[in-house]
Structure formats: structure tokens, C-alpha cells
C-alpha positions as CSV (number, residue, x, y, z in Angstrom):
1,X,122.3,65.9,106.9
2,X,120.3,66.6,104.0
3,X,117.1,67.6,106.2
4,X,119.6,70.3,107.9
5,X,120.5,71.5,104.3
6,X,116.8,71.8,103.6
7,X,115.9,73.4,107.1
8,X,118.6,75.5,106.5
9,X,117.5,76.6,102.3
10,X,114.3,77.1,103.7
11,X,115.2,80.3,106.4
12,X,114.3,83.7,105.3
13,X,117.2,86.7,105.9
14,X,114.7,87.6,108.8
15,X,115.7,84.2,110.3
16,X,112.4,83.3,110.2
17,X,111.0,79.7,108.5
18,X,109.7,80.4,104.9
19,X,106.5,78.1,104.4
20,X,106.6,75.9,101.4
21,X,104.2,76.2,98.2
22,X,102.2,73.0,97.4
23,X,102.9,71.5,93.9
24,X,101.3,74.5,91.2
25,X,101.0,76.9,93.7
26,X,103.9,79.4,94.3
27,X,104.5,81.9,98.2
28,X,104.1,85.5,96.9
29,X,105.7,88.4,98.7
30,X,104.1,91.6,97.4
31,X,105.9,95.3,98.2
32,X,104.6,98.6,96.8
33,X,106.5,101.9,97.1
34,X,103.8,104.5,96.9
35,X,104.2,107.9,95.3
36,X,105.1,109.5,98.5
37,X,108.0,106.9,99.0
38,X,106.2,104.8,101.4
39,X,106.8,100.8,101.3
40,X,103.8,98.8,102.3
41,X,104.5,95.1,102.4
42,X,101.6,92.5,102.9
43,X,101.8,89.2,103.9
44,X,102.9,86.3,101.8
45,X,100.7,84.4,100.2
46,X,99.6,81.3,98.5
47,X,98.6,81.6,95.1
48,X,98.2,79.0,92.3
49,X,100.8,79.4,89.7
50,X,97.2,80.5,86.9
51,X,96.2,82.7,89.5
52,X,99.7,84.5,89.7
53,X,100.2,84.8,85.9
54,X,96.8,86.6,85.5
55,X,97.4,89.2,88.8
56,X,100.7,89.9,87.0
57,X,98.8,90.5,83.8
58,X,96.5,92.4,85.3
59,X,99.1,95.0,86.6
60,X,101.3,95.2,83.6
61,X,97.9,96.2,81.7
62,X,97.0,98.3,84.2
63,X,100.7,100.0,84.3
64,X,100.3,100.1,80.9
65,X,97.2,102.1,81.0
66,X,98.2,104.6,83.6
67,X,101.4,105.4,81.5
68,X,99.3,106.0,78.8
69,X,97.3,109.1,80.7
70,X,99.6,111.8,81.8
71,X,98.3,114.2,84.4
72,X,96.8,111.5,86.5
73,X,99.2,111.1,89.7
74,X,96.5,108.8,91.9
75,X,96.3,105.1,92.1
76,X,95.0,102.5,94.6
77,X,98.0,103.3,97.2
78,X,97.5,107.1,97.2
């Protein structure tokens, strides 16, 4: 029963099987809506839980950054 319960916890809305992160690491989905309103979605990933908190620091800095300089419409996805 409980291995039905875990199958089942472990099926994405696509219906697909979602993989399971080793112990410290976490599956990353990443999305990005590009100025022209275009969703580009990559494949998950394994990252180690450091690895994770430093990409995310990365782009809040980064965010941080381009708010600061008005004018400047183009990034990475454009």
C-alpha cells in the first residue's frame, strides 16, 4: 500500500514519473518568460542543495543589477 502511495506522490500533472533527488541534492525545474512573452522551459535537473542557493543568488543580484539601469531592455533570453 504504502509503495502505491509513494508511486502515486511521485507522478507529475503530465502523468509522467518525477525522478527523485539524492539526499542534499534537490530536481530543479527552470521556466523563463522572455520579454516578447515567450516561455522557454529546460529540462529538470539535479543540483546540490550549495549549488542551488548560489544560482539563485546569482540571479537575484543580477535582477538586482538590471533594475538598477533603466534603458537597457536586453538580457540573455533576448
Amino acid at each position: 500500500m504504502a509503495t502505491r502511495k509513494a508511486d502515486a506522490m511521485a507522478k507529475r500533472r503530465s502523468g509522467r514519473a518525477a525522478r527523485v533527488a539524492r539526499p542534499g541534492y534537490a530536481m530543479v525545474s527552470v521556466s523563463a518568460r522572455d520579454a516578447n512573452g515567450f516561455v522557454h522551459h529546460y529540462d529538470d535537473i539535479e543540483a546540490s542543495l550549495d549549488s542551488l542557493r548560489e544560482a539563485i543568488a546569482i540571479l537575484q543580484r543580477t535582477s538586482a543589477r538590471d533594475d538598477a539601469a533603466p534603458g537597457d531592455e536586453s538580457g540573455p533570453l533576448s
